[in-house]
N, C-alpha and C positions, 0 to 999 in steps of 0.2 A: 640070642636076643631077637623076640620078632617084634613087628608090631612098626609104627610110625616112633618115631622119636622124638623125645622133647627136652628141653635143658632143665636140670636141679641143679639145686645150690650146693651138690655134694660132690660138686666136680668131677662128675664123671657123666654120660649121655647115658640115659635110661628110657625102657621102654615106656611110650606114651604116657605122658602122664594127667590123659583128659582135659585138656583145654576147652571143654565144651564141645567134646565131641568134635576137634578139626575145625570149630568155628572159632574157636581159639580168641574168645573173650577177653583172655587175661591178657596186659600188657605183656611186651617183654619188659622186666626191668633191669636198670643198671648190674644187679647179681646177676642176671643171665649172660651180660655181656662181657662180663667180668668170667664167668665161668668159660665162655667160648676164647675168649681173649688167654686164658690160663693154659689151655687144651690147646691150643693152635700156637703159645707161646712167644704172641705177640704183643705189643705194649703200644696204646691208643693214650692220647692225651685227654685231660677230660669231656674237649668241644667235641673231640672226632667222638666219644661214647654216646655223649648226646644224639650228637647227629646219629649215630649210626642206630641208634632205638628208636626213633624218630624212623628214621625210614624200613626199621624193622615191624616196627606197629605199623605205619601205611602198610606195610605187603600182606603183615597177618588181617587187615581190616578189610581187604582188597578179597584174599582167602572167602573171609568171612562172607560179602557179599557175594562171591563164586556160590557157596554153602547154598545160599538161597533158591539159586535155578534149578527148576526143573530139567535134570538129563536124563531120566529114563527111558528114552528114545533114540539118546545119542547113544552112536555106536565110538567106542572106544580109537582112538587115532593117533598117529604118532605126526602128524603132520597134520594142516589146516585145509591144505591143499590136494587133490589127488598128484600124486609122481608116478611116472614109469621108467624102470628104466630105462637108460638113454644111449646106455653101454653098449657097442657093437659084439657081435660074435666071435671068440678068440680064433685067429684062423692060422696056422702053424704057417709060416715063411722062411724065409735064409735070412741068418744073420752076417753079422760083422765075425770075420776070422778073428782072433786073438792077435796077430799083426797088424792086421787094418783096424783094430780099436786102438791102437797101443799105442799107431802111425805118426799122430800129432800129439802123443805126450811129449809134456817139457821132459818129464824124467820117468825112468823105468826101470824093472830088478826083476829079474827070472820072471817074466815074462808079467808082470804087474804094477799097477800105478804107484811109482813111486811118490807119497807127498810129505810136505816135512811135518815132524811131531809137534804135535799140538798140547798133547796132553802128558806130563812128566811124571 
């Protein structure tokens, strides 16, 4: 499957299915959220469906006026901000003996952190 993705009523995510080109005109409707809600097999009550197309159209309207600007100029980013890293130079030193980690466990077993089972 390439391509952007978009919901159909056939219950299953299918390639793009041209929203106006990413300007994505059409509403989401109740089917759509009913199909997302199917797929992820969760159960919304009817106000939470509302609400939740409701703030799915604001995002896709939002898209939409994105669509509008001009970025042929902008260089692609993963961030807003310039970052560098901040990370120091790994520098090889001495560590803790396997005694002197071990020194202040409450408990221990051939030479390892003993902790209790969590998981059965």
């Amino acid at each position: 499957m390439s391509g952007p993705l978009c919901l159909t009523t056939s219950r299953v995510l299918k390639p793009h299915c041209n929203r106006k080109q990413w300007g994505c005109s059409m509403p989401v409707t109740e089917e759509d959220v009913e199909n997302v809600v199917a797929l992820a097999k969760l159960e919304f009550s009817a106000e939470e469906k509302k609400r939740l197309i409701a703030q799915l159209n604001r995002i896709l309207d939002y898209f939409a006026k994105l669509k509008e600007l001009d970025t042929t100029d902008v260089p692609p980013t993963s961030h807003v901000l310039p970052l560098k890293n901040i990370f120091r130079e790994d520098k090889v030193a001495p560590s803790l003996s396997q005694q002197e980690a071990l020194a202040n466990a409450p408990d221990q077993w051939m030479g390892y952190f003993k902790v209790p089972k969590v998981i059965e």
